[in-house]
N, C-alpha and C positions, 0 to 999 in steps of 0.2 A: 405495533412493534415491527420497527423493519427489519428484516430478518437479511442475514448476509453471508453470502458462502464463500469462499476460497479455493482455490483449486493450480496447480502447476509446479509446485515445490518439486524438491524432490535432490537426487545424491550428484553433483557434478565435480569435475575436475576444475582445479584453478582455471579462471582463462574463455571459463563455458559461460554460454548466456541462456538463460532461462525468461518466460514470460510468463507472472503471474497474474490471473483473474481471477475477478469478484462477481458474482452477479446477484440479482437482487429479485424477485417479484414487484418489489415496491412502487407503484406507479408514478410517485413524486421523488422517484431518484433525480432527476434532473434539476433539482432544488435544494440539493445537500452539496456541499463541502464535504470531497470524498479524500481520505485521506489511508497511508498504507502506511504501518507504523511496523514495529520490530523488537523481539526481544533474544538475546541473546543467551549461552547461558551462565547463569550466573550475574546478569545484568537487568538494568532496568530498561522499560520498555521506552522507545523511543522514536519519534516521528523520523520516518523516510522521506516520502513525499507529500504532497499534498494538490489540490486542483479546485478552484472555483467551479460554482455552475456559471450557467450565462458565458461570463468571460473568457472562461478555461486557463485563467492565470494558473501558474506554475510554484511551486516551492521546495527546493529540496536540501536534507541534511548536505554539509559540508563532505563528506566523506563520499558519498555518493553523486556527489555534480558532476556531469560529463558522460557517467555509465551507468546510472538508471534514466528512466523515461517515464512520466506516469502518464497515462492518457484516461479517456473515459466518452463512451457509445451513448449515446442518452436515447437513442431508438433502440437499443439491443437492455438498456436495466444493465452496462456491466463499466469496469473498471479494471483498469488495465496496466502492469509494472512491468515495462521491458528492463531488464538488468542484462548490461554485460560487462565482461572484464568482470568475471565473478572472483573476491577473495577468498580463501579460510575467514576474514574477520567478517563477512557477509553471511554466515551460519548461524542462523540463527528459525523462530517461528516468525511471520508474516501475517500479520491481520491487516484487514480491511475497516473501515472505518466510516461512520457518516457522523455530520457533524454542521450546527449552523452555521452564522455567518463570523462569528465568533472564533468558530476554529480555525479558522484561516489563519487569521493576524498572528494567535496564541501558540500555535503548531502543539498545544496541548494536549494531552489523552482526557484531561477530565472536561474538554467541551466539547466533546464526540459524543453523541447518547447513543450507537447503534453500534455493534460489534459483530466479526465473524468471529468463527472459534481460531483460525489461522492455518496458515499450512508451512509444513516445515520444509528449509534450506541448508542444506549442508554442502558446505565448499570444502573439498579435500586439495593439499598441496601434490 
Protein backbone atom coordinates (compact mmCIF):
# COMPACT_ATOMS: atom_id res chain seq x y z
CA UNK A 1 0.00 0.00 0.00
CA UNK A 2 1.66 3.24 -0.93
CA UNK A 3 0.63 5.45 1.44
CA UNK A 4 0.57 9.46 0.33
CA UNK A 5 0.33 12.65 2.20
CA UNK A 6 -0.45 16.09 1.25
CA UNK A 7 0.49 19.09 2.62
CA UNK A 8 0.34 23.37 1.68
CA UNK A 9 -3.22 24.15 1.22
CA UNK A 10 -4.48 26.42 2.89
CA UNK A 11 -6.83 30.27 2.83
CA UNK A 12 -5.38 32.88 0.01
CA UNK A 13 -6.46 36.05 -1.64
CA UNK A 14 -7.35 35.93 -5.39
CA UNK A 15 -3.91 36.52 -7.18
CA UNK A 16 -1.79 34.37 -4.41
CA UNK A 17 0.21 31.42 -5.39
CA UNK A 18 0.49 28.68 -3.25
CA UNK A 19 2.82 25.29 -3.73
CA UNK A 20 1.46 21.99 -2.90
CA UNK A 21 3.28 18.64 -1.75
CA UNK A 22 2.96 15.14 -1.68
CA UNK A 23 5.39 12.94 -0.32
CA UNK A 24 5.48 9.30 0.00
CA UNK A 25 7.72 6.61 1.81
CA UNK A 26 7.29 4.40 -1.17
CA UNK A 27 10.63 3.52 -2.66
CA UNK A 28 9.23 2.90 -6.22
CA UNK A 29 7.74 6.35 -6.44
CA UNK A 30 9.73 6.92 -9.32
CA UNK A 31 7.61 4.39 -11.28
CA UNK A 32 4.30 5.83 -10.78
CA UNK A 33 2.39 8.18 -12.93
CA UNK A 34 1.82 10.93 -10.19
CA UNK A 35 -0.94 12.80 -10.75
CA UNK A 36 -2.94 15.84 -8.51
CA UNK A 37 -6.47 15.81 -8.99
CA UNK A 38 -9.33 18.13 -7.30
CA UNK A 39 -12.64 18.47 -6.07
CA UNK A 40 -14.68 21.06 -5.58
CA UNK A 41 -17.69 21.67 -3.68
CA UNK A 42 -20.47 20.41 -4.80
CA UNK A 43 -18.42 18.94 -7.86
CA UNK A 44 -16.92 16.07 -9.16
CA UNK A 45 -13.47 15.25 -8.82
CA UNK A 46 -11.33 15.89 -11.32
CA UNK A 47 -7.71 15.71 -12.80
CA UNK A 48 -5.38 18.87 -12.50
CA UNK A 49 -2.18 17.78 -13.54
CA UNK A 50 -0.45 15.01 -14.31
CA UNK A 51 3.57 13.78 -14.81
CA UNK A 52 5.25 10.64 -16.31
CA UNK A 53 8.09 8.91 -14.55
CA UNK A 54 11.25 8.57 -16.60
CA UNK A 55 10.10 11.18 -19.01
CA UNK A 56 8.42 13.72 -16.92
CA UNK A 57 5.97 14.52 -19.74
CA UNK A 58 3.47 16.88 -18.55
CA UNK A 59 -0.42 17.11 -18.75
CA UNK A 60 -2.70 19.67 -17.59
CA UNK A 61 -6.60 20.56 -17.24
CA UNK A 62 -7.56 23.30 -19.72
CA UNK A 63 -8.30 25.70 -17.00
CA UNK A 64 -5.25 25.53 -15.35
CA UNK A 65 -2.49 25.74 -18.44
CA UNK A 66 -0.15 28.45 -18.00
CA UNK A 67 -0.72 28.83 -13.91
CA UNK A 68 -0.23 25.58 -12.44
CA UNK A 69 3.19 23.61 -12.73
CA UNK A 70 3.35 20.10 -11.66
CA UNK A 71 6.87 18.78 -11.04
CA UNK A 72 8.21 15.73 -9.10
CA UNK A 73 11.86 14.97 -6.91
CA UNK A 74 12.20 11.25 -7.39
CA UNK A 75 15.36 11.44 -4.82
CA UNK A 76 13.31 13.32 -2.21
CA UNK A 77 9.74 10.49 -2.67
CA UNK A 78 7.70 13.92 -3.37
CA UNK A 79 5.54 15.83 -5.83
CA UNK A 80 5.10 18.96 -6.29
CA UNK A 81 1.88 21.59 -7.66
CA UNK A 82 3.09 25.25 -8.11
CA UNK A 83 -0.20 27.11 -8.72
CA UNK A 84 -0.37 30.85 -9.38
CA UNK A 85 -2.80 33.33 -10.43
CA UNK A 86 -4.99 31.55 -7.81
CA UNK A 87 -9.01 31.95 -8.61
CA UNK A 88 -12.28 31.52 -6.24
CA UNK A 89 -13.02 28.66 -8.97
CA UNK A 90 -9.61 27.01 -7.86
CA UNK A 91 -11.19 26.15 -4.17
CA UNK A 92 -11.41 23.38 -3.85
CA UNK A 93 -9.55 19.79 -1.82
CA UNK A 94 -6.33 18.52 -3.68
CA UNK A 95 -5.26 15.00 -3.63
CA UNK A 96 -2.36 13.38 -4.85
CA UNK A 97 -2.46 10.48 -6.64
CA UNK A 98 -0.36 7.46 -8.13
CA UNK A 99 -1.17 5.59 -10.83
CA UNK A 100 0.32 3.24 -13.91
CA UNK A 101 1.05 3.58 -17.08
CA UNK A 102 -2.49 3.77 -17.92
CA UNK A 103 -3.22 6.79 -16.04
CA UNK A 104 -1.43 8.98 -18.04
CA UNK A 105 -3.25 8.58 -21.42
CA UNK A 106 -6.74 8.22 -19.42
CA UNK A 107 -6.22 11.51 -16.91
CA UNK A 108 -8.81 9.11 -15.06
CA UNK A 109 -9.45 8.76 -11.23
CA UNK A 110 -10.33 5.19 -11.64
CA UNK A 111 -6.61 4.19 -12.91
CA UNK A 112 -4.94 5.73 -10.03
CA UNK A 113 -4.75 2.80 -7.23
CA UNK A 114 -2.93 5.09 -4.47
CA UNK A 115 -4.56 8.12 -2.81
CA UNK A 116 -3.74 11.02 -0.27
CA UNK A 117 -6.62 11.99 1.88
CA UNK A 118 -6.03 15.90 0.28
CA UNK A 119 -5.54 19.11 1.46
CA UNK A 120 -7.70 21.88 1.22
CA UNK A 121 -7.63 25.43 -0.99
CA UNK A 122 -9.76 28.20 -0.63
CA UNK A 123 -9.35 31.22 -3.07
CA UNK A 124 -11.19 34.29 -1.68
CA UNK A 125 -12.11 37.25 -4.02
Amino acid sequence: QVQLIESGGGLVQAGASLTLTCTTSERTFSEYVMGWFRQGPGKERTLVAAIMPKSRNTDYADSVKGRFTISRDDSKNTLYLRMTGLKPSDTAVYYCAAGGPPAYASGKDYHYNFWGRGTHVTVFS
